[in-house]
C-alpha positions as CSV (number, residue, x, y, z in Angstrom):
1,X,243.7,98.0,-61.6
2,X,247.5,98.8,-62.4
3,X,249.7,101.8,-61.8
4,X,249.1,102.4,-65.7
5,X,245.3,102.5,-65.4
6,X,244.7,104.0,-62.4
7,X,247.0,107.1,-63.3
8,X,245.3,107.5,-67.0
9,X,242.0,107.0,-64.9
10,X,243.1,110.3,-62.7
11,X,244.3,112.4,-65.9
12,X,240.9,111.7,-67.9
13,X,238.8,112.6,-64.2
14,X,241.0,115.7,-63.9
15,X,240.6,117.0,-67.8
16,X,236.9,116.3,-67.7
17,X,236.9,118.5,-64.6
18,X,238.9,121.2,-66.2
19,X,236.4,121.3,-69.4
20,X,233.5,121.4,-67.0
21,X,235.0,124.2,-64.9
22,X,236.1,126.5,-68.5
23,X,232.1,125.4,-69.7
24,X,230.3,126.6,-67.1
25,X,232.5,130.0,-66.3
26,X,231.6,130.3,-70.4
27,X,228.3,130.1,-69.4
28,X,228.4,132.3,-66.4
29,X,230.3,135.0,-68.5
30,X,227.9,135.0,-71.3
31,X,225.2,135.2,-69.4
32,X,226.8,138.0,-67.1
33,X,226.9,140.0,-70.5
34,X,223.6,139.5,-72.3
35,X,222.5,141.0,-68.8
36,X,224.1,143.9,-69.5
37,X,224.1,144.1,-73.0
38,X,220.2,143.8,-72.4
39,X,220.3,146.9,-69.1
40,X,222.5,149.0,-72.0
41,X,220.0,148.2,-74.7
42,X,217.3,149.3,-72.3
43,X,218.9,153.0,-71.3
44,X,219.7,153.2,-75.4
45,X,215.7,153.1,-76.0
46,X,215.3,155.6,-73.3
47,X,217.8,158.0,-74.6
48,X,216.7,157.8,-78.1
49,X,213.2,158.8,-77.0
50,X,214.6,161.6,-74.9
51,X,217.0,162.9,-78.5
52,X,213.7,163.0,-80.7
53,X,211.8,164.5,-77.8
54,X,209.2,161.5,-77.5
55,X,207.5,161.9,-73.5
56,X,206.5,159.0,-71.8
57,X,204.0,160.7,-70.1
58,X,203.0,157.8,-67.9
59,X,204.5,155.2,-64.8
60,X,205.3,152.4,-67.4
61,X,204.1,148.9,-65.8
62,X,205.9,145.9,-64.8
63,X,204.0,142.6,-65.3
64,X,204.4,138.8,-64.5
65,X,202.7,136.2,-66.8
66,X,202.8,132.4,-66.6
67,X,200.9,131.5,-69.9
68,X,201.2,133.0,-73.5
69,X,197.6,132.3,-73.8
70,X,194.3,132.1,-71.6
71,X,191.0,130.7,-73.1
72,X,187.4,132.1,-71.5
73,X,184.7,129.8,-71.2
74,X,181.0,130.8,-70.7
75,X,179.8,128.9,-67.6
76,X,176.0,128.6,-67.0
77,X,174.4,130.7,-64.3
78,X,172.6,129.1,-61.2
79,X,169.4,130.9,-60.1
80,X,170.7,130.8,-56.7
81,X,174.0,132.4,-57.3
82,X,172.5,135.1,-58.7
83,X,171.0,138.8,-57.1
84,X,167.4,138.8,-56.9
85,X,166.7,142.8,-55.1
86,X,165.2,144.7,-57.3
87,X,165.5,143.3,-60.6
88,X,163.5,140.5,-62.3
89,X,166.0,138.1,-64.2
90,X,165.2,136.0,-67.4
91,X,167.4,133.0,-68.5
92,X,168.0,133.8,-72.2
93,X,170.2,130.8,-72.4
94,X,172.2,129.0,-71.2
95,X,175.0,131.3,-70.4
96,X,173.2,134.6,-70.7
97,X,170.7,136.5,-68.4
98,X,168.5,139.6,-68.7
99,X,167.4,141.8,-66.5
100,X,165.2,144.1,-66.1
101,X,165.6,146.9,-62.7
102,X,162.1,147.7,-60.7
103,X,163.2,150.6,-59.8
104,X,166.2,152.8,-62.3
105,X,169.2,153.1,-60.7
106,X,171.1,156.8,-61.4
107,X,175.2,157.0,-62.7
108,X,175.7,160.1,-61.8
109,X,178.2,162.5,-64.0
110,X,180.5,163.5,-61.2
111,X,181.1,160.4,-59.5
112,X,180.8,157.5,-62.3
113,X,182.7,155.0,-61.6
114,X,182.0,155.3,-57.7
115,X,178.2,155.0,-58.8
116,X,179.3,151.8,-61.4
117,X,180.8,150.0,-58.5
118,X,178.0,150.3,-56.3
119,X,175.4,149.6,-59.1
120,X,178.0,146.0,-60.0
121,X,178.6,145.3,-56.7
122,X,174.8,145.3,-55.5
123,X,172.8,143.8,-58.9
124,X,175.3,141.7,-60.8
125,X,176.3,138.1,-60.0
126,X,179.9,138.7,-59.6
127,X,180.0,142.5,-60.7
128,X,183.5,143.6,-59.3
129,X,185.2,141.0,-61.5
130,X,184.2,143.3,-64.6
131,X,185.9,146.8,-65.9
132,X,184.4,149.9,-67.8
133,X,184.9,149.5,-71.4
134,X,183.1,152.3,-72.9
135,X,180.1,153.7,-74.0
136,X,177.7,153.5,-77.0
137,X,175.2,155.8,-78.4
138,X,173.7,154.0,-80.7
139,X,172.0,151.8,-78.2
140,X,172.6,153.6,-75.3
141,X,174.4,151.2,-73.3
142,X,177.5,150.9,-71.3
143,X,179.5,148.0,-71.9
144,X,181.9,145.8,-69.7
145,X,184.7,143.6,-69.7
146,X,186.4,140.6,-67.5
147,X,189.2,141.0,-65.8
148,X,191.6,138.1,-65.3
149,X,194.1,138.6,-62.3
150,X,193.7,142.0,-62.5
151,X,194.0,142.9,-65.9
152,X,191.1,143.2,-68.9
153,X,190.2,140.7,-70.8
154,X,189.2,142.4,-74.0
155,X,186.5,140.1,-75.9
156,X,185.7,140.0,-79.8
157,X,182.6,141.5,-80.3
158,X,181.1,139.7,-77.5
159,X,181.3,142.0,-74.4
160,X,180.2,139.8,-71.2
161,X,178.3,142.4,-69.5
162,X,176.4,145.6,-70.9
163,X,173.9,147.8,-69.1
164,X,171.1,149.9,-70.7
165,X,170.2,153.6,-70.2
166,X,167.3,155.7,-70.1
167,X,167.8,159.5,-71.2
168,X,168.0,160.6,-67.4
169,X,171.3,158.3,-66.9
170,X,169.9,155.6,-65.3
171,X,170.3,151.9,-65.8
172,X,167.5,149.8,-66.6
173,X,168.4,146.8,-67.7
174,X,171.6,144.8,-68.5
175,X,172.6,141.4,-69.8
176,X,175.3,139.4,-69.2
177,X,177.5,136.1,-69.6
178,X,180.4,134.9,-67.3
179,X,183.8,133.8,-68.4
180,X,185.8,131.2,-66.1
181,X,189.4,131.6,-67.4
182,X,191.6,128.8,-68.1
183,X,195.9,129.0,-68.5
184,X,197.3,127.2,-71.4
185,X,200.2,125.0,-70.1
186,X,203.2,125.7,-71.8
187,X,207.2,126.9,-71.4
188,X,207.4,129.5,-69.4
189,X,207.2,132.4,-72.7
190,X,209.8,135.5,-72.8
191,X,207.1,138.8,-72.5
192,X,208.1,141.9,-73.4
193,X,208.4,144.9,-71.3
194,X,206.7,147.6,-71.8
195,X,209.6,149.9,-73.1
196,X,210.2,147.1,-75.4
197,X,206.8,147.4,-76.9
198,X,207.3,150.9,-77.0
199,X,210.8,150.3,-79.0
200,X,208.7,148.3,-81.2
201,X,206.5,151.1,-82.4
202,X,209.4,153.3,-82.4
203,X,211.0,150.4,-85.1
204,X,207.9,150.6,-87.2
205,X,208.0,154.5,-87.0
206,X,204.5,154.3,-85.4
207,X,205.9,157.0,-83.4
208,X,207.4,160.0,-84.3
209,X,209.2,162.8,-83.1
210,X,207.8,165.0,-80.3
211,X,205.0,162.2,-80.0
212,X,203.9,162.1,-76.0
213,X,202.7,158.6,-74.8
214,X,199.7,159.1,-72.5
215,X,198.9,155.7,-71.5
216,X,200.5,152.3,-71.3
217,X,198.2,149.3,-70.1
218,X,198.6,145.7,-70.0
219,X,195.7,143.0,-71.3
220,X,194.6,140.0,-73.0
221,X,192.7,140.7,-76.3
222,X,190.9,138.5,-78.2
223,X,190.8,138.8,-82.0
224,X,188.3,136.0,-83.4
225,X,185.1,134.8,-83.5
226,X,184.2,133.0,-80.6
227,X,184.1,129.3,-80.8
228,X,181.2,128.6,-79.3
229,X,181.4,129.7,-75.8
230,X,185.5,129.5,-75.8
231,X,187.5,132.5,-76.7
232,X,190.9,132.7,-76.7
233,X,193.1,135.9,-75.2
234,X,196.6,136.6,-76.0
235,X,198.6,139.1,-73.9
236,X,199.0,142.5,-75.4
237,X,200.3,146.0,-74.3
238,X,198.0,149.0,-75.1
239,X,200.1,151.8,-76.0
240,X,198.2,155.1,-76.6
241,X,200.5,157.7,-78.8
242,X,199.2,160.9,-79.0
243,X,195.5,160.3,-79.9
244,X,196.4,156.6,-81.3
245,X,195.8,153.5,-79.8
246,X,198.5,150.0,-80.4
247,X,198.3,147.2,-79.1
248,X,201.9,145.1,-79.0
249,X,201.4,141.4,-78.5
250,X,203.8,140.5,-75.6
251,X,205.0,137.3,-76.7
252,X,205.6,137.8,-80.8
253,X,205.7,141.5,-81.2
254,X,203.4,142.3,-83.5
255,X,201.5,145.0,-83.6
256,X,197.7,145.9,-84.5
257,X,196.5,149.7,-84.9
258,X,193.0,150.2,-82.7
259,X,192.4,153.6,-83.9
């Protein structure tokens, strides 16, 4: 190589370093501000709430995800896995059971939900992976939902568990299916926060002024039919206003009104 080339060689190794040196202090610098462009959004949302007298009146949560979407699959029960004290079982199908106590077993109205965990924890196959969903008069019956890594799994007209009362509070029977949960492999999604979903409904003037927010909750909901035994969950925050309940999908924003 000549004198010539090796000192044009030099100047095109020391430009290409100087453009890769201004690129990436670009990058750093933009990066640097859309961190605090995103911290002075953030405190913007919390002092416009605090102008127009909107109480958060609740520890807002701070939550992890790894998949936009999870899909629940019924899995068939095996007569061994399954609690056999007190209760006589029946195989409705194959992925549901009934069945029926020998003996009722009280919920009493003071402690509930210590009462629930005992009753879950000593007759149903896997009872501490399910949450209280609510109550219905019409048949009398407490129903149940998965959780997944903590958090509800909210089913479409399909709850997995539900138990059956007599007048005196007691359960007498219940049936039930089992999900096993399965991540859908994708990119790594963006998720909102929970004061962005609460900015949201602020947007779409879902709340108001004076408005208290009582409750903020994370899930996965599930909005269709069941395919079969599959349903699909997408991530949502449950934001109770005053004495209405939203829930903000966590990946696209939108919002659906529960009540």
């Amino acid at each position: 190589m000549t004198t010539m080339d090796w000192n044009r060689t030099k100047t095109i190794f020391i430009v290409t370093f100087l453009l890769l040196n201004v690129y990436l202090t670009w990058q750093l610098v933009e990066t640097n501000n859309a961190n605090q462009m995103s911290l002075i959004k953030e405190v913007t949302i919390q002092e416009m709430l605090s102008e127009n007298n909107v109480t958060i009146d609740v520890e807002l949560p701070e939550v992890e995800i790894l998949s936009p979407l999870i899909v629940g699959k019924h899995v068939p029960f095996e007569e061994g896995e399954l609690l056999t004290n007190g209760q006589l079982i029946e195989m409705e199908e194959d992925y549901a059971i009934q069945s029926i106590l020998e003996e009722p077993f009280f919920l009493s109205e003071e402690q509930f939900f210590e009462d629930l965990i005992q009753f879950l924890s000593s007759y149903v196959y896997k009872g501490m992976d399910y949450r209280f969903g609510g109550y219905e008069l019409e048949t009398q019956s407490l129903y149940l939902y998965q959780a997944y890594e903590d958090y509800t799994a909210y089913t479409f007209d399909d709850e997995p568990l539900r138990l059956y009362l007599n007048d005196d509070r007691e359960v007498v029977s219940y049936e039930q299916r089992y999900f096993e949960f399965e991540e859908q492999q994708d990119n790594e999604p963006e998720m909102l926060s929970s004061l962005k979903a609460i900015e949201k409904l602020w947007s779409d003037q879902l709340i108001g002024m004076n408005d208290t927010i009582t409750d903020v909750q994370f899930g996965y909901y599930s909005f269709f039919s069941p395919a079969g035994d599959v349903q699909v969950f997408a991530p949502m925050w449950r934001v109770t206003v005053e004495e209405e309940i939203y829930l903000v999908h966590a990946i696209n924003s939108s919002v659906q009104h529960l009540t």
